[in-house]
N, CA, C and O atoms as CSV, one atom per row, in Angstrom:
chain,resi,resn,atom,element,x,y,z
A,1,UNK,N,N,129.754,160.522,115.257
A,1,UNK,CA,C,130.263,161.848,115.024
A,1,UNK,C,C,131.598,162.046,115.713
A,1,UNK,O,O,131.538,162.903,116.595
A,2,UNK,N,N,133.122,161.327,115.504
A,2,UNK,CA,C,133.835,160.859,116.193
A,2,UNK,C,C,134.975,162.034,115.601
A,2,UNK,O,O,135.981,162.527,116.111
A,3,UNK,N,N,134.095,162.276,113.875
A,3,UNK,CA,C,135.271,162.997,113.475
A,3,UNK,C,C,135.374,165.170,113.755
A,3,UNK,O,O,134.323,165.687,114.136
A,4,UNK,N,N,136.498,166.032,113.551
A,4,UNK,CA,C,136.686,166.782,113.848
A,4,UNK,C,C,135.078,167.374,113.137
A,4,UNK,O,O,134.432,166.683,112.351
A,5,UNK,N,N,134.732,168.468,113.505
A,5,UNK,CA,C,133.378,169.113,113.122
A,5,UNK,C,C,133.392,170.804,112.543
A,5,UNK,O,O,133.747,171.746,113.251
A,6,UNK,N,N,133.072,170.888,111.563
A,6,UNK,CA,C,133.183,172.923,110.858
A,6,UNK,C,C,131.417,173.613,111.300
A,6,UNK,O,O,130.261,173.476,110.900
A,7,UNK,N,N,131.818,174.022,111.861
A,7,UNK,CA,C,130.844,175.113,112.446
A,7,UNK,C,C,131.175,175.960,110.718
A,7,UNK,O,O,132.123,176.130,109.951
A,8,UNK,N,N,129.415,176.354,110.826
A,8,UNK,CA,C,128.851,177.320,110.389
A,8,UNK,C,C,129.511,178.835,110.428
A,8,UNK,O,O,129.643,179.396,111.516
A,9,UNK,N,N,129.875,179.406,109.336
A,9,UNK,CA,C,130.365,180.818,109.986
A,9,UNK,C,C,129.136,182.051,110.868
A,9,UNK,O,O,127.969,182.277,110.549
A,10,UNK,N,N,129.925,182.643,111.993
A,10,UNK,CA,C,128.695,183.667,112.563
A,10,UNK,C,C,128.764,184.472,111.742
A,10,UNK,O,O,129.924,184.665,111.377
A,11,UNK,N,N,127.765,185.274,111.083
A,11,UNK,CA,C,127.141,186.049,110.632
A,11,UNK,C,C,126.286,187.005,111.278
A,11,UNK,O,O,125.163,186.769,111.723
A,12,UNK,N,N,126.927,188.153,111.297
A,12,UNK,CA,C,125.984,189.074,111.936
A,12,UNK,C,C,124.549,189.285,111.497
A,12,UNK,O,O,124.384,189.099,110.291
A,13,UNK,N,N,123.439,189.639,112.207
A,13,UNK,CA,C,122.129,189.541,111.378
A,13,UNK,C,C,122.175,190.552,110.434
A,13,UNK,O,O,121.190,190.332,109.729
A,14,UNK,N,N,122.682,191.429,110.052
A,14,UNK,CA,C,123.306,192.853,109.027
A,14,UNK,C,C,123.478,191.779,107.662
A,14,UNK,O,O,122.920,191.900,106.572
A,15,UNK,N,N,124.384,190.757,108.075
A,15,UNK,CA,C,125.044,189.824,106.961
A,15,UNK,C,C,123.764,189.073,106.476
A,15,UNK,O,O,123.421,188.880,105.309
A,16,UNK,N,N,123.029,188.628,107.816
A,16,UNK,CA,C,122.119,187.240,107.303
A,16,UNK,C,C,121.358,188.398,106.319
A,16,UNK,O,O,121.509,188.153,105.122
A,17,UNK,N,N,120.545,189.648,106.628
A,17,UNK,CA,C,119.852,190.144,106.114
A,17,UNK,C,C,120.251,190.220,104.911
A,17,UNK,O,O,119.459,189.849,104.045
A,18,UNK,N,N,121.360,190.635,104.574
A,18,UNK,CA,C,122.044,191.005,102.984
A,18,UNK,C,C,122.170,189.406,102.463
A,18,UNK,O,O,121.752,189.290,101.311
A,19,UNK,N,N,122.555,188.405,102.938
A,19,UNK,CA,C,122.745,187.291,102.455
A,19,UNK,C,C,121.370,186.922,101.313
A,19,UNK,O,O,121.227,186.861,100.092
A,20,UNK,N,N,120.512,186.732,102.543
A,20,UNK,CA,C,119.008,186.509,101.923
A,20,UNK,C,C,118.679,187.018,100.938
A,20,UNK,O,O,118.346,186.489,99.877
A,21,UNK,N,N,118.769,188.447,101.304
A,21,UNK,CA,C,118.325,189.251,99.934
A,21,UNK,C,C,119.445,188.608,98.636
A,21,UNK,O,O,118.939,188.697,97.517
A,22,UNK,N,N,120.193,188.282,98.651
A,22,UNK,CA,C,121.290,188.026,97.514
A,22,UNK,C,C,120.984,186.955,97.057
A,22,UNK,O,O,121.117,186.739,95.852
A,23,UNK,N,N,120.320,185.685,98.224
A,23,UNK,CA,C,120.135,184.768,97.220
A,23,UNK,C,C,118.342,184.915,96.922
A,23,UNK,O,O,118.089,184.057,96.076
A,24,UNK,N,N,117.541,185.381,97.155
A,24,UNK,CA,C,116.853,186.201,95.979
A,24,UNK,C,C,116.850,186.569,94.551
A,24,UNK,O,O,116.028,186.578,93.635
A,25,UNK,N,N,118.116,186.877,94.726
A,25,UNK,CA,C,118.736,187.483,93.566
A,25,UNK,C,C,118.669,188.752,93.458
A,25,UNK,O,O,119.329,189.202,92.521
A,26,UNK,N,N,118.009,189.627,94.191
A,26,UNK,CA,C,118.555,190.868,94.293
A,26,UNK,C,C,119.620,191.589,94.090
A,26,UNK,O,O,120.461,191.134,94.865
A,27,UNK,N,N,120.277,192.830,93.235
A,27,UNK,CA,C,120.924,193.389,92.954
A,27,UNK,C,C,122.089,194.204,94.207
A,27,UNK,O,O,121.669,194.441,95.340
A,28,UNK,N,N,122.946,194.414,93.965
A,28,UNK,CA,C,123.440,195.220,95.625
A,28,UNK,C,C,122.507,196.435,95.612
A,28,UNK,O,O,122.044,196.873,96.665
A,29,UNK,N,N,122.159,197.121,94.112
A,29,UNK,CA,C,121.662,198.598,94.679
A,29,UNK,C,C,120.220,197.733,94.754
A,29,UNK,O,O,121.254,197.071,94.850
A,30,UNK,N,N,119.386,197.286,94.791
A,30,UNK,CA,C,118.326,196.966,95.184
A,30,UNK,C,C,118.105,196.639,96.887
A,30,UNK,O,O,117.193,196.909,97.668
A,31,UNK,N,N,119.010,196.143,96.988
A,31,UNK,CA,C,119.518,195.795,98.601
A,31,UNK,C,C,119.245,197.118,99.738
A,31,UNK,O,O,118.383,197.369,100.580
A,32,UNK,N,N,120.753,197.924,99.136
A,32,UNK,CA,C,120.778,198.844,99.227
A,32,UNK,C,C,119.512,199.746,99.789
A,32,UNK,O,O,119.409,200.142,100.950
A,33,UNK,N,N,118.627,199.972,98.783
A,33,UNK,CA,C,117.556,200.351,98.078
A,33,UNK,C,C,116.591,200.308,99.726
A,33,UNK,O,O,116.308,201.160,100.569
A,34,UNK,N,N,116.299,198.676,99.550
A,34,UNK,CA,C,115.535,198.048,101.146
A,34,UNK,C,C,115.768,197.996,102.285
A,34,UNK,O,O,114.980,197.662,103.169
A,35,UNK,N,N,117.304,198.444,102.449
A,35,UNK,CA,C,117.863,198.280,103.908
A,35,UNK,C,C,118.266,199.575,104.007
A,35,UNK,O,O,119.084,199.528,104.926
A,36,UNK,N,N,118.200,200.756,103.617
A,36,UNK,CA,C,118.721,202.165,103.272
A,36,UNK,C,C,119.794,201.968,103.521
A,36,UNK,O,O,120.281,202.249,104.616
A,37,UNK,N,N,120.515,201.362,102.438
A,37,UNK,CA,C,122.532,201.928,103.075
A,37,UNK,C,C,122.692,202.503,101.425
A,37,UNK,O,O,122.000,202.769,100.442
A,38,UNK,N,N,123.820,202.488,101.792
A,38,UNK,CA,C,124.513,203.198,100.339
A,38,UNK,C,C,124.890,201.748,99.758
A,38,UNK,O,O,124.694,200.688,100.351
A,39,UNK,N,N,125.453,201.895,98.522
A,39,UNK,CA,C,125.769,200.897,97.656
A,39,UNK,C,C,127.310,200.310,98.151
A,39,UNK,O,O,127.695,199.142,98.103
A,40,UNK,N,N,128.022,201.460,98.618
A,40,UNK,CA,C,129.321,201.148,99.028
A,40,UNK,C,C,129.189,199.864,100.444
A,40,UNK,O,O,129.932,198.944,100.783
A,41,UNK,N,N,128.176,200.261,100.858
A,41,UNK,CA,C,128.057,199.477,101.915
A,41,UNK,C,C,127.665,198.058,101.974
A,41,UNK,O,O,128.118,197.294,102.826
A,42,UNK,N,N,127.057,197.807,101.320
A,42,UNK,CA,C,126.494,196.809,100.827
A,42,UNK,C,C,127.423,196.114,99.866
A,42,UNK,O,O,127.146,194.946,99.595
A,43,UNK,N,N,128.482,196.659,99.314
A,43,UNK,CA,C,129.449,195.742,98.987
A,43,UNK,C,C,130.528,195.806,99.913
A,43,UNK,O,O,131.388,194.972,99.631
A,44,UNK,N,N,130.737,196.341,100.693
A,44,UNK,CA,C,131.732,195.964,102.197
A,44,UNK,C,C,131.085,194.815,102.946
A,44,UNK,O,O,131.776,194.197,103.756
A,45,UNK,N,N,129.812,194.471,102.748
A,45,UNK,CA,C,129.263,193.668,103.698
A,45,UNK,C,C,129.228,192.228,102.547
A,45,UNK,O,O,129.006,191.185,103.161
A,46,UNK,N,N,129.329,192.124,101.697
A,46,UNK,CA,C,129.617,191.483,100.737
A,46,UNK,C,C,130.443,190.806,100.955
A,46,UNK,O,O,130.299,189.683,101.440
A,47,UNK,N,N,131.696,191.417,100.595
A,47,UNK,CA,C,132.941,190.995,101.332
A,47,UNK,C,C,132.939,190.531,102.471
A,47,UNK,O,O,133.212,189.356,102.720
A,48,UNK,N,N,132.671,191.280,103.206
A,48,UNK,CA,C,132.821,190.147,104.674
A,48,UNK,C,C,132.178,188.359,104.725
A,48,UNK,O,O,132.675,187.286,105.069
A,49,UNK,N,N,130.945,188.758,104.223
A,49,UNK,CA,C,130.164,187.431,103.746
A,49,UNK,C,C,130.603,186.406,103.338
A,49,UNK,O,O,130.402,185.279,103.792
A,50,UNK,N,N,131.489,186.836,102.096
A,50,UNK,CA,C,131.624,186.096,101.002
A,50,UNK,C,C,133.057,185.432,101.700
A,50,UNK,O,O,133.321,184.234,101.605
A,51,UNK,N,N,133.942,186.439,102.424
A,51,UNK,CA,C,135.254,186.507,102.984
A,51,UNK,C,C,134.875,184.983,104.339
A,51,UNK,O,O,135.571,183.967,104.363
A,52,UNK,N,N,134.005,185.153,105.033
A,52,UNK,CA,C,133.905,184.070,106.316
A,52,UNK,C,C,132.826,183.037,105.474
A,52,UNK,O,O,132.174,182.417,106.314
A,53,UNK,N,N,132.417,182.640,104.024
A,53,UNK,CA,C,131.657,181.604,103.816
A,53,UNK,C,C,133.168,181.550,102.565
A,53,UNK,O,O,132.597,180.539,102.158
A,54,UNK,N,N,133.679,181.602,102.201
A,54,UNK,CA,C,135.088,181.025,101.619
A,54,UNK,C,C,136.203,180.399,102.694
A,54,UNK,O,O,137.086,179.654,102.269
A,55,UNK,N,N,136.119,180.722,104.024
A,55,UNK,CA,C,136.781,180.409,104.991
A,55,UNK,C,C,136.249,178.635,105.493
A,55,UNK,O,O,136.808,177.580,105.792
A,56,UNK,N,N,135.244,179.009,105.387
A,56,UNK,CA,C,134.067,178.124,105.799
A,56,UNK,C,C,134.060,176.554,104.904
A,56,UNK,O,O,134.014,175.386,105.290
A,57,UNK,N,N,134.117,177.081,103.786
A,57,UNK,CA,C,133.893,176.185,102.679
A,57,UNK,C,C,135.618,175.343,102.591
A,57,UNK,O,O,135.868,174.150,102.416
A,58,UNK,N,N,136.674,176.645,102.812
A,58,UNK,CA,C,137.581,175.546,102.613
A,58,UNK,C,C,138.069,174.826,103.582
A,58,UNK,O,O,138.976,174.008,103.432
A,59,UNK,N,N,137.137,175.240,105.317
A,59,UNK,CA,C,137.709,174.245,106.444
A,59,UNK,C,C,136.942,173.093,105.899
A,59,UNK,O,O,137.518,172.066,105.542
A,60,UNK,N,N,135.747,173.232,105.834
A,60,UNK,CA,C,134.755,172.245,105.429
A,60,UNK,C,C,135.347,170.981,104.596
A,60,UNK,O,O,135.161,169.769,104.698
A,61,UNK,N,N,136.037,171.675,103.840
A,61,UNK,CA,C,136.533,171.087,102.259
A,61,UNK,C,C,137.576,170.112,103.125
A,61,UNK,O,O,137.782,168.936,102.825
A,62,UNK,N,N,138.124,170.718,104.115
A,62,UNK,CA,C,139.586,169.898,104.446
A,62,UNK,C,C,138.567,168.687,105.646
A,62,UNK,O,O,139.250,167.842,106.224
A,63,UNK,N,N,137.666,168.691,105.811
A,63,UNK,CA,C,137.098,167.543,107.167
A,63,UNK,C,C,136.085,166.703,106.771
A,63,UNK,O,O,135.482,165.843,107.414
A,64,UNK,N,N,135.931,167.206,105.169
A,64,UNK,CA,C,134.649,166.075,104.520
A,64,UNK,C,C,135.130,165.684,103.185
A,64,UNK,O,O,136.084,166.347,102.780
A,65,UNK,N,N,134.759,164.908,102.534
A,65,UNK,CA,C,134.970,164.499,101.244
A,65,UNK,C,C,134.036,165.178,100.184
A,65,UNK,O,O,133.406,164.770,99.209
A,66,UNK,N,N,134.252,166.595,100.899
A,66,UNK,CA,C,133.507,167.259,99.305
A,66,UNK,C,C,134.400,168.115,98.441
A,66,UNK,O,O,134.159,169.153,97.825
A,67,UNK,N,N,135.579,167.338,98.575
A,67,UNK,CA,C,136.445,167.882,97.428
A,67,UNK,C,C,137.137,166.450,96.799
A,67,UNK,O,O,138.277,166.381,96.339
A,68,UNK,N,N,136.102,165.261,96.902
A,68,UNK,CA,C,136.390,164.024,96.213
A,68,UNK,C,C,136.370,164.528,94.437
A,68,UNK,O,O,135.773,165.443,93.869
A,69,UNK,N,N,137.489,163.259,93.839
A,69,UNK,CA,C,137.068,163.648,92.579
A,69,UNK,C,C,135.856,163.321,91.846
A,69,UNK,O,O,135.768,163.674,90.670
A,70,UNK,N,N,134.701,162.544,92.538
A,70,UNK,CA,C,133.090,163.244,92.340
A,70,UNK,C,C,132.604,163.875,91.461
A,70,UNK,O,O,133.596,164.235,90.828
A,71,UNK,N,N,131.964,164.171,91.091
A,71,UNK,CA,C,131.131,165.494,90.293
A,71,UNK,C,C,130.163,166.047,91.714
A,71,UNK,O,O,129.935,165.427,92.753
A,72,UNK,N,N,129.933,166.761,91.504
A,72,UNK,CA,C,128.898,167.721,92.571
A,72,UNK,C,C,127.755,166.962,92.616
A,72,UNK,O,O,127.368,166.650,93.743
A,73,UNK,N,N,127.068,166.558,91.596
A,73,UNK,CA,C,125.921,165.963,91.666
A,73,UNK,C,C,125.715,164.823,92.075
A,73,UNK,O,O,124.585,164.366,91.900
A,74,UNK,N,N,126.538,164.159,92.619
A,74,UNK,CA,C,126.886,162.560,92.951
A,74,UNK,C,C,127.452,162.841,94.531
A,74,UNK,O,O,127.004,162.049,95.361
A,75,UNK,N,N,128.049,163.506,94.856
A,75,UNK,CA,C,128.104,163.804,95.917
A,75,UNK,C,C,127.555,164.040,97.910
A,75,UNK,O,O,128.150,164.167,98.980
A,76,UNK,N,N,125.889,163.976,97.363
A,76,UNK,CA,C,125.263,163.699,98.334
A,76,UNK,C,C,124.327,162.691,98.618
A,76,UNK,O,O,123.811,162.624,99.734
């Protein structure tokens, strides 16, 4: 493990909670719905999510070869 290393983005547990529910597949107003926020909120927290796991993905992208020309499925 000699080479540079991408940490995981922190996620507040607010985020992990909404995360989960999303990959569920849950709706934002369903979310919403279970965590009592408003809908607006739940897509601000969205954003943030989506904002530090796009950050994430493209340090990642620059310290591993998962942006070989590959297919995805061959990849691991």
């Amino acid at each position: 493990m000699g080479g540079k290393e991408t940490r995981l983005p922190q996620l507040s547990e607010r985020e992990q909670d909404i995360l989960q529910r999303l990959s569920t597949g849950l709706s934002d107003q369903q979310i919403a719905d279970e965590l009592v926020l408003s809908l607006n909120t739940v897509k601000w927290y969205n954003r943030r999510i989506f904002a530090k796991l796009s950050d994430y993905s493209k340090g990642s992208c620059r310290n591993t070869s998962c942006c070989s020309s590959r297919p995805m499925s061959e990849q691991n």
